[in-house]
C-alpha positions as CSV (number, residue, x, y, z in Angstrom):
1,X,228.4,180.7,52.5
2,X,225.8,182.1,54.6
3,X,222.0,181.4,54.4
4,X,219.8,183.8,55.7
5,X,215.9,183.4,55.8
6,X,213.4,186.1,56.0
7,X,212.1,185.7,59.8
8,X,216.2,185.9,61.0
9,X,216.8,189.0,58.3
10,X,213.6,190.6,60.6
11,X,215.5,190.1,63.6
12,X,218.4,191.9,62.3
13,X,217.1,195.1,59.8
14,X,214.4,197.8,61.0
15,X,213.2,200.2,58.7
16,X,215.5,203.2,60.4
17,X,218.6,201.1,59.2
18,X,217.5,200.8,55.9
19,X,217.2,204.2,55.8
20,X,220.5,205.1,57.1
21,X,222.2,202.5,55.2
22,X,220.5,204.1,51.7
23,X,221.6,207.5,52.6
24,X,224.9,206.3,52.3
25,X,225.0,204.1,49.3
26,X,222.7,206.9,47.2
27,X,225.5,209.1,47.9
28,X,228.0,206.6,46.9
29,X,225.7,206.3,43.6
30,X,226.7,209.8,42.9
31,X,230.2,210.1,43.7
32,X,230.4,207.3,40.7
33,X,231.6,204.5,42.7
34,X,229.0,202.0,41.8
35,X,228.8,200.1,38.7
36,X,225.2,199.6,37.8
37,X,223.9,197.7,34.7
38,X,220.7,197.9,33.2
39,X,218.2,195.1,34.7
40,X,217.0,192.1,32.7
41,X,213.4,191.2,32.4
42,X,211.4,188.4,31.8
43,X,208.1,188.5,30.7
44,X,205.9,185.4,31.3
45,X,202.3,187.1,29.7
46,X,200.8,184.1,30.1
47,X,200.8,183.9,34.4
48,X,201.0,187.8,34.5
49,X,204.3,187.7,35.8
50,X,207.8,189.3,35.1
51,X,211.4,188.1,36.9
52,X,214.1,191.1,37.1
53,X,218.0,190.4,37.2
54,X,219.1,193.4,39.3
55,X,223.0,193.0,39.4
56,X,225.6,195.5,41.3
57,X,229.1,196.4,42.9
58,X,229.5,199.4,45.4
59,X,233.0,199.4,44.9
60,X,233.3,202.2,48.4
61,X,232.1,199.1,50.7
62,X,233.6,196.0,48.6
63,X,229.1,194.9,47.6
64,X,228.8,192.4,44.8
65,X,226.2,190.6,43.8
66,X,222.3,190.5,42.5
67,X,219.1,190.1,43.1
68,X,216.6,188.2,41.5
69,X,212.8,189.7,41.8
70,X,209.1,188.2,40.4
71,X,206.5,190.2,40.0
72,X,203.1,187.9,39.8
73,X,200.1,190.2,40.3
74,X,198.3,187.0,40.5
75,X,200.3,185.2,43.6
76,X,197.6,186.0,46.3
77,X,194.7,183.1,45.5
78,X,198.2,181.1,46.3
79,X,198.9,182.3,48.9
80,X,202.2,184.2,47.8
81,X,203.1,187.4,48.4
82,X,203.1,189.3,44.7
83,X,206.8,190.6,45.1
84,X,209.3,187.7,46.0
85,X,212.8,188.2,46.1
86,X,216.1,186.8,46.3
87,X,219.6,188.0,47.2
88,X,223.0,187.0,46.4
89,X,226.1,188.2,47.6
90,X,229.6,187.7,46.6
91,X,233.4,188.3,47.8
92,X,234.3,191.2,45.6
93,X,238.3,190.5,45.6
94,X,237.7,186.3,45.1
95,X,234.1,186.2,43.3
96,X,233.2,183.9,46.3
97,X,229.6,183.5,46.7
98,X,229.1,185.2,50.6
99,X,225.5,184.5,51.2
100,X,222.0,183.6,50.0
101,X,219.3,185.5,51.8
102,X,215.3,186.2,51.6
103,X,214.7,189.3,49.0
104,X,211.4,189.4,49.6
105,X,211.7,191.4,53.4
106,X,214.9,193.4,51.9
107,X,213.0,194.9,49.1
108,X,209.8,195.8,50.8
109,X,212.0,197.8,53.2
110,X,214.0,199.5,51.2
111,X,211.5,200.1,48.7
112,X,209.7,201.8,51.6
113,X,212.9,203.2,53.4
114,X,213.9,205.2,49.8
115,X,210.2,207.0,50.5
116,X,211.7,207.7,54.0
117,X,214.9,209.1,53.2
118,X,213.0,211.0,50.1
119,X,210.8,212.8,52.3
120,X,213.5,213.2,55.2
121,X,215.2,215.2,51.9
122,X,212.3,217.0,50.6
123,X,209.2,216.8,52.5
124,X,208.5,219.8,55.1
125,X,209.8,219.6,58.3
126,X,206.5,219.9,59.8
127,X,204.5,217.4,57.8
128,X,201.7,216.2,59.8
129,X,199.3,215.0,57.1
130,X,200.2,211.8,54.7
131,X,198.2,210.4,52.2
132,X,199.0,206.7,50.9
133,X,197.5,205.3,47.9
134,X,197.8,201.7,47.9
135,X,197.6,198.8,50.5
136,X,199.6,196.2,48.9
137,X,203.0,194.4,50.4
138,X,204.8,197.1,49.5
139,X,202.8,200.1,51.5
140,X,203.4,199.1,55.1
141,X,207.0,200.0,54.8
142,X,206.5,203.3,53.1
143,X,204.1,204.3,55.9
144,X,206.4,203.2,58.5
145,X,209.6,205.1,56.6
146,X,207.7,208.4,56.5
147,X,206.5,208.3,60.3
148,X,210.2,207.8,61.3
149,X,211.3,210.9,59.2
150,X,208.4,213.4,59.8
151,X,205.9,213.5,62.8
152,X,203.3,212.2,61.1
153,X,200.3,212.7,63.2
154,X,197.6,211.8,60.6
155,X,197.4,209.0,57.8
156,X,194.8,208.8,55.2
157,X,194.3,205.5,53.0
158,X,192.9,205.3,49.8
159,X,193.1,202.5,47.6
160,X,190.9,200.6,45.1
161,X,191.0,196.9,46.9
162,X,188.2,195.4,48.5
163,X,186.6,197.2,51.9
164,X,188.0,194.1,53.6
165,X,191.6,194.5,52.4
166,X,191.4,198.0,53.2
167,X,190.2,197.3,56.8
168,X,192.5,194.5,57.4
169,X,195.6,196.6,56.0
170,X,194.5,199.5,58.5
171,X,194.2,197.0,61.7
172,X,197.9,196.1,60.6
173,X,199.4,198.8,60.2
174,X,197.8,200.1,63.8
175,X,200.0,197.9,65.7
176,X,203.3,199.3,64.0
177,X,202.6,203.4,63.9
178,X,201.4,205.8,66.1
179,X,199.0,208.1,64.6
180,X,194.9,208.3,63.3
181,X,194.7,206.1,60.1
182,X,191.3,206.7,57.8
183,X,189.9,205.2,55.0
184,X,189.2,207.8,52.7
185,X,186.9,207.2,49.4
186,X,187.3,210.3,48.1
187,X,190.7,211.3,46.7
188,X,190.7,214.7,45.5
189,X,190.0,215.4,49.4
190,X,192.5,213.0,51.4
191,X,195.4,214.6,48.8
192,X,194.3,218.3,49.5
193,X,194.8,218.0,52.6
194,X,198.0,216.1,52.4
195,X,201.2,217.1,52.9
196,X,203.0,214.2,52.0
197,X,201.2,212.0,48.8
198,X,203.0,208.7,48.5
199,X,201.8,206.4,45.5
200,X,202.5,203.0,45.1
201,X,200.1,201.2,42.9
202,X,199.5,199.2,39.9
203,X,197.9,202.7,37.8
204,X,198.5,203.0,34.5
205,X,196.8,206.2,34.7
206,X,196.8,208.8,37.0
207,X,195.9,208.5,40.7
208,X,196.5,212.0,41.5
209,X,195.3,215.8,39.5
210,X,197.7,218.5,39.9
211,X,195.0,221.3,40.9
212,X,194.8,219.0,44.2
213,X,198.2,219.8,45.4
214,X,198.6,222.3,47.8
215,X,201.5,224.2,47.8
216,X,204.7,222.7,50.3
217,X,203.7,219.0,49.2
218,X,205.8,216.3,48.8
219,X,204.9,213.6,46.7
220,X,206.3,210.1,46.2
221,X,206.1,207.8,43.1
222,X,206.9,204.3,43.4
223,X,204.1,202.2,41.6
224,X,204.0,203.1,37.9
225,X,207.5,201.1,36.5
226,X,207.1,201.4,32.7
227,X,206.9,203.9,29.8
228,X,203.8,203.3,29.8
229,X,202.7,203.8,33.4
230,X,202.1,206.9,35.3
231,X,200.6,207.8,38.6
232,X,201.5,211.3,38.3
233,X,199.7,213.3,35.7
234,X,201.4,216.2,33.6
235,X,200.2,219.2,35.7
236,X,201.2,218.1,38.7
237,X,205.1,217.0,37.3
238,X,205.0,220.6,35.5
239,X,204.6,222.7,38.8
240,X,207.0,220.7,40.8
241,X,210.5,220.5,41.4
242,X,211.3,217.1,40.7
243,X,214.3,214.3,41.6
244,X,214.6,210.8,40.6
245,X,217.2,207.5,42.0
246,X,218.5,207.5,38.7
247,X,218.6,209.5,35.5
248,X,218.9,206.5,33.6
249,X,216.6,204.4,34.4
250,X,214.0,206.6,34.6
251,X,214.5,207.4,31.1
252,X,213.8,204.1,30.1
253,X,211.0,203.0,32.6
254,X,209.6,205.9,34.0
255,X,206.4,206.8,32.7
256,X,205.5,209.5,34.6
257,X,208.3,211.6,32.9
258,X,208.8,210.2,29.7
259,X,205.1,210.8,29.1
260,X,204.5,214.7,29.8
261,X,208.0,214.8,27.8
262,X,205.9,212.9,24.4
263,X,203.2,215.2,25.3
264,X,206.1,218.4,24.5
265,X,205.1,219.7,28.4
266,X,208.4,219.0,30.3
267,X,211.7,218.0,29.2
268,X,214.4,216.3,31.2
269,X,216.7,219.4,31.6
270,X,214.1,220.5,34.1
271,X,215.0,217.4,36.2
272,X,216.6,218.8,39.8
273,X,218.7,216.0,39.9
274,X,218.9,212.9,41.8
275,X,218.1,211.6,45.2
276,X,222.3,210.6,45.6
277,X,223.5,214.3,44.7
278,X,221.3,215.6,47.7
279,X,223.0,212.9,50.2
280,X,226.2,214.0,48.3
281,X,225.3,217.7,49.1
282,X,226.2,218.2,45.0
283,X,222.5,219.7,45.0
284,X,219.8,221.7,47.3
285,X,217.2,219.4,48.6
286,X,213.6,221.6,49.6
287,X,214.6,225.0,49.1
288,X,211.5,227.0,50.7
289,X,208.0,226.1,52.5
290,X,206.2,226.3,49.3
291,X,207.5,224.5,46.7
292,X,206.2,221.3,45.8
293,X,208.4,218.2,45.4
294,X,208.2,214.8,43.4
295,X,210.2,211.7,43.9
296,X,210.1,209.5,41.0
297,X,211.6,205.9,42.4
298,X,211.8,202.9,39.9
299,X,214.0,201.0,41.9
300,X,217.9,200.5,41.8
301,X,219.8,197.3,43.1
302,X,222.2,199.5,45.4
303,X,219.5,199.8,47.6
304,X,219.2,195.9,47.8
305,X,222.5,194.9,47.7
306,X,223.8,198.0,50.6
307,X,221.4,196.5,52.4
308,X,221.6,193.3,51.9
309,X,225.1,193.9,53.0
310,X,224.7,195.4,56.1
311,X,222.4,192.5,57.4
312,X,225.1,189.8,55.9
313,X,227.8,191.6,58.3
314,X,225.3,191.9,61.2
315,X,224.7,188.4,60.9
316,X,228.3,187.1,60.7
317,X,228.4,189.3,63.9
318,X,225.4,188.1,66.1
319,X,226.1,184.0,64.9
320,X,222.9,184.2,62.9
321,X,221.9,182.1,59.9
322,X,222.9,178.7,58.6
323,X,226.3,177.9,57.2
324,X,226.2,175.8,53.4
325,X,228.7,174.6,50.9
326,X,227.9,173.5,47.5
């Protein structure tokens, strides 16, 4: 068995991999070669935390395993990322156990590579303007993942963390991507003028109004993960053609649907499809310059485990990690 920490997994994965590798196992999703079933949660109120049990088998590529994911908004006065993760594979023919690696890398990258390969689907080929809301772990990669689909030539930032985070998450992110980057207080303005919108934060409310959306937008969803939650509001989910990563579990945990559908504005058959039937080529991705797009993402354990995968194989290749036995 293979152990694999986060700096050697960063030695081996970029965020154009993760992409390529999710473009393949989305399509694999809907050819129905995957056996997915419905994550466990635990809730533990008291710290403001919650653990997932994300389990899978892409049966196409021989991928078994799980991964394990907290969720403990309250993890930076230690020090600890919010999002921490951990990945296990297994032999699919033997039950084996094949490798433990850091989750916590994996799932910030494909978490922002699935906002890549959404917009290399849906977005406009000539994007130039991108408006992030948010500045947490988990925004980095989804900036990165849209500047290696689109020529992005202009980022706007907007998020409700301190000036300081907000300055110190723009100095960051200056080093990785090549474009202007500007704080923006005002968010009816940096999402007129966007052309991609890419949400992921902690709202229960929304971020975004749908008379701010100009036509040929793309928009990504990746923050709101309950009934509960939305980012999106009703107008804006009305007016667009919309796609989600999976059917089902965004009928259980995907706010930003289930609640225009409670409010009898929007109903499920008007759901384009999914992500996996446009890599499939099953269904049209952008259609014309005009439309407006939304991808709802709440997260599926393909992405980690296809991943997770690939950098297991890579690894085994290059000599890299540390061999164990229980």
């Amino acid at each position: 068995m293979l152990l694999l920490s986060k700096q050697e997994i960063q030695s081996i994965l970029t965020i154009r991999d993760t992409i390529n590798i999710l473009e393949s196992a989305f399509a694999e999703f809907a050819n129905g070669n995957v056996d997915l079933p419905e994550r466990t949660y635990i809730h533990s109120k008291e710290n403001n935390g919650m653990t997932l049990f994300m389990p899978g088998y892409l049966k196409e590529s021989h991928t078994l395993g799980t991964k394990i994911v907290t969720v403990y908004n309250g993890n930076k006065k230690y020090n600890l990322p919010s999002v921490i993760g951990t990945i296990f594979l297994l032999d699919d023919k033997t039950g084996e156990p094949l490798a433990i690696m850091d989750g916590t890398l994996i799932t910030a990258f494909r978490t922002g590579a699935v906002a890549g390969l959404a917009a290399k689907c849906l977005a406009r080929q000539n994007a130039e303007v991108h408006t992030l809301f948010g500045t947490g772990g988990m925004a980095a990669p989804h900036a990165l993942a849209i500047n290696e689909v689109r020529a992005i030539k202009k980022l706007n930032v907007v998020s409700a963390s301190s000036k300081e985070s907000k300055i110190d998450f723009v100095n960051s992110l200056k080093e990785k991507i090549n474009c202007e980057i500007v704080i923006c207080e005002n968010a009816e303005e940096a999402v007129r003028e966007a052309d991609i919108v890419t949400l992921i934060t902690s709202a229960k409310v929304p971020v975004i109004n749908g008379y701010w959306i100009k036509p040929g937008t793309h928009i990504h969803s990746a923050g709101a993960h309950s009934p509960q939650m939305r980012e999106i509001d009703t107008a804006t989910i009305i007016k667009s053609k919309c796609v989600c990563d999976s059917f089902d579990a965004c009928k259980k945990e995907a706010g930003d649907f289930i609640i225009p559908i409670q409010e009898n504005r929007w109903s499920w058959n008007k759901l384009h499809g999914t992500l996996g039937q446009i890599c499939s080529k099953e269904i049209p991705a952008r259609e014309n310059e005009n439309e407006i797009t939304v991808f709802k993402s709440v997260g599926l354990a393909i992405q980690d485990l296809s991943t997770a995968n690939y950098v297991y194989k890579k690894a085994v290749e290059l000599g890299i990690g540390t061999e164990f036995s229980f």
